[in-house]
C-alpha positions in Angstrom: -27.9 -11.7 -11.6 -24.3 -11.1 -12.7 -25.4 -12.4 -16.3 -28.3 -9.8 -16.2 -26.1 -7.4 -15.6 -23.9 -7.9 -18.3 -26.4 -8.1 -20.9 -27.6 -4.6 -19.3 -24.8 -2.9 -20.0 -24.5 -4.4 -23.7 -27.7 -3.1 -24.5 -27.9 0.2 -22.7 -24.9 0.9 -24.4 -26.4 0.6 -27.7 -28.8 2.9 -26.9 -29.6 6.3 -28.6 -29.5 9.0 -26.3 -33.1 9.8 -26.8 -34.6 6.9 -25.1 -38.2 6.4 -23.7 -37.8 5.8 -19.7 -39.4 3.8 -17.3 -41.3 4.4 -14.0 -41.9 1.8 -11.6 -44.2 3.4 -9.7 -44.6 2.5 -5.7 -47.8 3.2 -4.6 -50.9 1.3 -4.3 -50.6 0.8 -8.1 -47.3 -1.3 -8.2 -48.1 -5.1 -7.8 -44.7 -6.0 -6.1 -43.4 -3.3 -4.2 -40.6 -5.4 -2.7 -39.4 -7.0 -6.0 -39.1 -3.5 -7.7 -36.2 -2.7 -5.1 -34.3 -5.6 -6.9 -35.2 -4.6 -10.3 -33.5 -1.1 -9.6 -30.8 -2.9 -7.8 -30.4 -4.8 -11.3 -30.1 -1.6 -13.4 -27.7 0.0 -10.7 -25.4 -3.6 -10.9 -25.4 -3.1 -14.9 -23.5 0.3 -14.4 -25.8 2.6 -15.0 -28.1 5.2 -12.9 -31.8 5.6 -11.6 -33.6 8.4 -10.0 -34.9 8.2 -7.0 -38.4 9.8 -6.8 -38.9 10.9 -3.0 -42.4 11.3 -2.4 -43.5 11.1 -5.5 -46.1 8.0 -6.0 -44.8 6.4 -2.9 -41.2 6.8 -3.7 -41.3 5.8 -7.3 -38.0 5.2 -9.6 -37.2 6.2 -13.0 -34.1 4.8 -15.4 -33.9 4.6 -18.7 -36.0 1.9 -20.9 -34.6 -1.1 -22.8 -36.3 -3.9 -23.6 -34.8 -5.8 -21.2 -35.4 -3.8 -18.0 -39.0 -4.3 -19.0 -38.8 -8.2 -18.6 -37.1 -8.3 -16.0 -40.2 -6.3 -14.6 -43.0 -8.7 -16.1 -40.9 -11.6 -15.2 -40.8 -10.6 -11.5 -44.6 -8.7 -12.1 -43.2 -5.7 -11.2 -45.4 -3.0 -12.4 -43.9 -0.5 -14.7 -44.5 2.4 -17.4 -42.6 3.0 -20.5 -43.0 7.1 -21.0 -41.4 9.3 -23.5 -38.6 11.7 -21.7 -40.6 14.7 -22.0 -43.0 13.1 -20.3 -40.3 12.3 -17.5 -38.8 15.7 -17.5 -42.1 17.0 -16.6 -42.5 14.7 -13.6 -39.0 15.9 -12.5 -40.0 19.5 -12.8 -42.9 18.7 -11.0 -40.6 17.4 -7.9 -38.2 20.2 -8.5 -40.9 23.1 -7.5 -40.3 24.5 -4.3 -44.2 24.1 -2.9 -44.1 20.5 -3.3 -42.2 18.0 -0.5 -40.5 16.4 -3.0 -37.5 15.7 -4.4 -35.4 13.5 -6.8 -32.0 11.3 -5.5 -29.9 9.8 -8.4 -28.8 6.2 -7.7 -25.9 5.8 -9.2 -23.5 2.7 -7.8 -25.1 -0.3 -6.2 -23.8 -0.8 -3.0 -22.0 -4.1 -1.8 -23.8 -6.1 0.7 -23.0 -8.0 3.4 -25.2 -9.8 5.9 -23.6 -10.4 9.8 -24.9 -14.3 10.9 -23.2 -17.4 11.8 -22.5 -19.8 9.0 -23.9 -22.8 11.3 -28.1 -23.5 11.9 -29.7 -21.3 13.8 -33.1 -22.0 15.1 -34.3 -18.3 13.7 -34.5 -16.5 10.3 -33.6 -13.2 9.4 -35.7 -10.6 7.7 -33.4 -9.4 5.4 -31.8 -12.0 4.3 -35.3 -13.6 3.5 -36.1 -9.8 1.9 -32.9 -9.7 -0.2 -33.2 -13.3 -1.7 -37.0 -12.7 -2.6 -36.0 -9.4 -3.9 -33.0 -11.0 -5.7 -30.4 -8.6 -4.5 -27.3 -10.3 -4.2 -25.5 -10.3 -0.7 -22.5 -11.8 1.3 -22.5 -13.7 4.4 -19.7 -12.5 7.0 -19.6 -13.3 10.5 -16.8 -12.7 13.2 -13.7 -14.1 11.6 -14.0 -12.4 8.0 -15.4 -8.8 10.8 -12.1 -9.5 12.7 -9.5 -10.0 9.4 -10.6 -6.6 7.9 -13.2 -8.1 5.4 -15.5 -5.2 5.9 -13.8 -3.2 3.7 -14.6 -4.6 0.8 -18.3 -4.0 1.5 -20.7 -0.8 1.6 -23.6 -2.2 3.9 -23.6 -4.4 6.5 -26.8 -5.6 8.3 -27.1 -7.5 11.7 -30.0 -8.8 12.9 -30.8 -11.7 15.7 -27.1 -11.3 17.7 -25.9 -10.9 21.3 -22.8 -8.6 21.3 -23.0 -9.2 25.3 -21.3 -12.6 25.3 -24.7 -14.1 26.8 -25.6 -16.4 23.8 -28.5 -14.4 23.7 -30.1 -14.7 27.2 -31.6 -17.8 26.2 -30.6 -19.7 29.1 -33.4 -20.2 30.9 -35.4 -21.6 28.1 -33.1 -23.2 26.2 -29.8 -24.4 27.9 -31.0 -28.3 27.6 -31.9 -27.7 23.8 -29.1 -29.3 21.4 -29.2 -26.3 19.4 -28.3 -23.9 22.6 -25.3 -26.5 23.8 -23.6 -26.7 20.3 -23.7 -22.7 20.2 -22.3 -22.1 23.2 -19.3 -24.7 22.0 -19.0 -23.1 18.4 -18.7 -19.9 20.0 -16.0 -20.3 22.4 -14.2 -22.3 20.1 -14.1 -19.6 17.8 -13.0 -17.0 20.6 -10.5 -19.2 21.3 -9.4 -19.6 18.0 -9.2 -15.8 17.4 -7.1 -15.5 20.1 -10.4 -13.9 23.3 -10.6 -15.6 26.1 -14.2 -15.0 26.6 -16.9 -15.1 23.9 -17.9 -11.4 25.3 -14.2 -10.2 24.4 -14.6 -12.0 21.1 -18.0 -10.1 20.3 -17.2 -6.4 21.8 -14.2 -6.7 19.4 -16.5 -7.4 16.4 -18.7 -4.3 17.5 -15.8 -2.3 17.9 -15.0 -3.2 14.4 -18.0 -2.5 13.0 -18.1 1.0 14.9 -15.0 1.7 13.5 -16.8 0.6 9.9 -19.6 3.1 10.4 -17.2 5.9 11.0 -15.1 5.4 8.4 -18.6 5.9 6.1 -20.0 2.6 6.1 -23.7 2.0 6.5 -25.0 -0.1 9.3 -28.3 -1.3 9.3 -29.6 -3.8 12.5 -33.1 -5.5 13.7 -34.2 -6.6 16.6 -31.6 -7.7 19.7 -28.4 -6.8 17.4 -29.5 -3.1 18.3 -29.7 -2.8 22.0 -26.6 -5.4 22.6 -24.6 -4.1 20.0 -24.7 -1.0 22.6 -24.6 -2.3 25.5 -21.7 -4.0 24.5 -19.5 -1.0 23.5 -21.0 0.9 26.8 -19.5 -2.4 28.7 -16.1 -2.7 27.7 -14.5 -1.7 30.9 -16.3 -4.2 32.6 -18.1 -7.7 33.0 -21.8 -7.8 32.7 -21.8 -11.9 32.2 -23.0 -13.9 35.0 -20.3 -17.1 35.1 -23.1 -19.5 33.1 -22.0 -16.9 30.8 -18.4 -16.6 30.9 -17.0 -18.9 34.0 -16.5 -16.3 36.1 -18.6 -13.6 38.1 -20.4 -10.4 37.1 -18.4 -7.3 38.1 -20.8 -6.3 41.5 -20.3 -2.3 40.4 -20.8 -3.1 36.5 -23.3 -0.7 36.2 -21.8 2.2 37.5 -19.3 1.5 34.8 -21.1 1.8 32.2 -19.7 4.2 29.3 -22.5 6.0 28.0 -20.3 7.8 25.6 -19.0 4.9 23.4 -22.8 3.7 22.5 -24.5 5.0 19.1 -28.2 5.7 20.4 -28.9 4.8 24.0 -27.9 6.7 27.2 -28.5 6.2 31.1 -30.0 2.6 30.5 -30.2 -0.1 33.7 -29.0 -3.4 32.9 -30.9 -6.9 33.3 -28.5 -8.7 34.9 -30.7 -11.7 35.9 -29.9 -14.8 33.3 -33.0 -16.2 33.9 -34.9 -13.1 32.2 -34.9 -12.9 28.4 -33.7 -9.5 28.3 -30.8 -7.1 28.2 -31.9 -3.8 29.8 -34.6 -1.6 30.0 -33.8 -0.5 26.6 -36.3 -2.7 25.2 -40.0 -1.9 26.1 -41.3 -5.8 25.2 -42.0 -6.6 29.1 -42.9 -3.0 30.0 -45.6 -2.0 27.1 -49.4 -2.5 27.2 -50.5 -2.3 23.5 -52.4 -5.2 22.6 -51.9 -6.6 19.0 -55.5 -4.6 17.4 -53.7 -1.5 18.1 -50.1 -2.5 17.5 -49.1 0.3 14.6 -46.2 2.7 15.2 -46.2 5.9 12.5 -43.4 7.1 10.0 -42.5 10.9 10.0 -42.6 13.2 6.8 -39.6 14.9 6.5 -38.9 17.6 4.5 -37.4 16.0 1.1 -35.3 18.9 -0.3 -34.0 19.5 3.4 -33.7 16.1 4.8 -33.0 13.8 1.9 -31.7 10.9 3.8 -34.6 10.2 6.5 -36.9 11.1 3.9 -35.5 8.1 1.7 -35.3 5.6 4.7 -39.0 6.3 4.8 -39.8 6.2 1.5 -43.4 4.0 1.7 -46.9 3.6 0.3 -48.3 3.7 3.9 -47.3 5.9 6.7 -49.0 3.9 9.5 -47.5 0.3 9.9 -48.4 -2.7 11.5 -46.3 -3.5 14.8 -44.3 -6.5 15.3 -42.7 -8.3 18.1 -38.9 -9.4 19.0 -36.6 -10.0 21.3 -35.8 -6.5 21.0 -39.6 -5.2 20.3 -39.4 -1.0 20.2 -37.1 1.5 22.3 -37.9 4.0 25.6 -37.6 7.2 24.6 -36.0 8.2 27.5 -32.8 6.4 27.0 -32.4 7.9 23.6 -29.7 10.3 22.9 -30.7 13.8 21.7 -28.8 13.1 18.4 -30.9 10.1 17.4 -33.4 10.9 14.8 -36.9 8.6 15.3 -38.1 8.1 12.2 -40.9 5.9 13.6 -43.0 6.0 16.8 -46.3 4.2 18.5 -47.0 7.8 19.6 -49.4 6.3 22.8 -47.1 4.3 23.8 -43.7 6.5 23.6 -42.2 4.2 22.2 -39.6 4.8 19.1 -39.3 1.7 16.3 -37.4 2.7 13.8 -34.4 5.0 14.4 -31.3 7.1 12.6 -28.3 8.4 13.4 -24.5 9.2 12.4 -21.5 8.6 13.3 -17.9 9.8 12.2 -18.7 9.6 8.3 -21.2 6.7 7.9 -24.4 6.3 9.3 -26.6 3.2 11.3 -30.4 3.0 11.2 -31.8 0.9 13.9 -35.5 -1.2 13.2 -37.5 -2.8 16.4 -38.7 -6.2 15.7 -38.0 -9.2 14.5 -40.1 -10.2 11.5 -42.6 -7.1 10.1 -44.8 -9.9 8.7 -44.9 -12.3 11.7 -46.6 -10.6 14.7 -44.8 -13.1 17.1 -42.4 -14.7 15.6 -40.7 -17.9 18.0 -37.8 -19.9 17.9 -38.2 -22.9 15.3 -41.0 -21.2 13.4 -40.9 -21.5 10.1 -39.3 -18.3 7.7 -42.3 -16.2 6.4 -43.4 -16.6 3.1 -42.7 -13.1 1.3 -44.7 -14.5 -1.5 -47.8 -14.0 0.7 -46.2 -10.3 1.1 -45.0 -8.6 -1.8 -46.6 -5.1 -0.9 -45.5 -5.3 2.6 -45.1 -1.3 4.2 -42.8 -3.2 6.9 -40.5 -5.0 4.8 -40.2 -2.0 2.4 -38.5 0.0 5.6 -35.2 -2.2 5.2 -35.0 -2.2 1.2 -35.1 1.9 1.7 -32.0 1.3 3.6 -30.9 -1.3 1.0 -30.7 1.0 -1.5 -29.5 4.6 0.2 -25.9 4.0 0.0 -26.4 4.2 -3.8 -27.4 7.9 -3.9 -25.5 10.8 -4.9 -23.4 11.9 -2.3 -23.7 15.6 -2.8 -27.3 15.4 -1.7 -26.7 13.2 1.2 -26.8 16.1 3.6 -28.9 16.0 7.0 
């Protein structure tokens, strides 16, 4: 990638300022939607800037054309036009008129990734790391040491996905407390909240969330999946007290830990009851997984049109070539509407169920977007199944949700407004 990059800016720089452009269009026409995320990713890297085309054939981008943004696209058959720039400034006036929801975002800086997950196996993959590697976006691994020495700085994205900020190794006790796997976390774990100076692996992980609060408001961009987004919360509203039964953490569960609870210090959920049994696979009530009757025929949940001259940002987090989207399961499957804050924005709902999927929000000068689900391509996806094959994938709607996100902290802040 870094090679591409280089070679990018040689040639781009050579260019006369008359150049043809290219559109990689994302609608039904493109041939690998998710690939064409790491294409403009690859132009952004080189230094130089894309548009954004909200709306517009799916969310399409344009950049300028050299001869080697267009192998990169056959090599990675990603679909693409070249078209003369009058040709391109009519499509932009065409987004520019006032009757059309449209609008055009210019990427300009491609943002620096880094991906929260232990560095040790895991008996789980993670979407997006499997979605940035097939999309060849480069990213970094951190977990809680580089979270806790200030390494976030240095990045402009951070994604977590399968992670218990509780301190109860997941709630995977009752299934899995015999399995190697589930003994040598629990050891790994405490070692390292040892080693960082917590007494308690729950200390250990409400001091990485704090941190990564703290990131967000200082205008960092958060993106999480599946149980990351209910714990992380539950964490922060917890910090005054103990919610870990002593399997947990040695010692026992504060009696009166719900009325503790500090609703105030969370990023989307409010008034929530906790599960404090360890024998059910489950945080609170949060998560609708064990309370939901939709059977898997009629498992969809919709996206929202927003308004793209008005509301840029949700507009580009829902940039797809579908609007209705196949449902998938997780430890953290969709979220109850009615312990949503008024601030959060839904941005995707199973209507009949009132259930929320896919969720926005700020906070201080960065923002988080929160996605139910574990894997959008595996309906019900287990622990020790194998990663899913994006190859099988490369126009998938669900998958296309998180590269939206990839990609928004590269856009031009003065249009960022909500």
């Amino acid at each position: 990638m870094r090679i591409i990059a280089a070679i990018l800016i040689v040639i781009i720089s050579a260019l006369p300022s008359a150049a043809m452009k290219i559109l990689i269009p994302m609608d039904e026409s493109q041939t690998n939607h998710l690939k064409a995320y790491g294409v403009t990713y690859s132009v952004l890297e080189a230094g130089f800037t894309a548009e954004w085309l909200l709306n517009y054939r799916g969310g399409s981008f344009l950049t300028d054309y050299t001869d080697q943004i267009a192998t990169i696209c056959r090599v990675r058959n990603v679909s693409f036009q070249q078209i003369p720039d009058a040709a391109a400034d009519n499509i932009l006036a065409q987004i520019s008129r006032n009757d059309v929801n449209m609008e055009h975002i210019k990427l300009e800086k491609a943002p620096r990734i880094a991906v929260y997950a232990p560095k040790t196996y895991k008996p789980w993959d993670d979407a997006v790391m499997l979605v940035l590697t097939y999309a060849e976006i480069p990213y970094t691994v951190v977990y809680d040491e580089e979270i806790l020495t200030g390494e976030l700085s240095k990045y402009d994205w951070l994604h977590v996905h399968h992670e218990d900020f509780t301190g109860q190794f997941g709630k995977f006790y009752a299934s899995y407390k015999n399995v190697p796997w589930y003994k040598n976390q629990v050891i790994e774990f405490n070692a390292l909240a040892q080693k960082m100076g917590y007494t308690k692996v729950s200390k250990l992980k409400l001091a990485v969330a704090k941190t990564i609060k703290q990131f967000v408001g200082n205008g960092g961009f958060m993106f999480a999946m599946c149980s990351a987004t209910d714990s992380f919360d539950i964490a922060l509203a917890a910090e005054n007290t103990d919610i870990c039964q002593s399997m947990f953490d040695g010692d026992p569960i504060d009696p009166n830990c719900q009325s503790k609870l500090d609703f105030d210090a969370t990023f989307a959920f409010k008034n929530f009851k906790l599960e404090l049994n360890p024998n059910v696979y489950e945080y609170s009530d949060i998560d609708a997984t064990n309370s939901r009757r939709v059977q898997k025929d009629n498992d969809i949940f919709t996206l929202f049109e927003f308004s793209a001259k008005w509301d840029p940002v949700p507009t580009m987090l829902c940039q797809n070539h579908e609007n209705i989207i196949d449902g998938f399961m997780g430890q953290t499957t969709s979220y109850r509407k009615e312990v949503l804050k008024s601030s959060v924005l839904i941005m995707g709902e199973n209507k009949a169920a009132n259930e929320a999927r896919y969720i926005h929000g700020e906070f201080g000068k960065g923002t988080w977007t929160w996605y139910g689900g574990h894997d959008p391509e595996d309906y019900l996806h287990y622990v020790g199944d194998p990663p899913t094959d994006l190859d099988l994938h490369p126009n998938s709607p669900g998958y296309r949700l998180i590269l939206n996100n990839v990609l928004f902290p590269a856009a031009k802040k003065k249009k960022m407004k909500t």
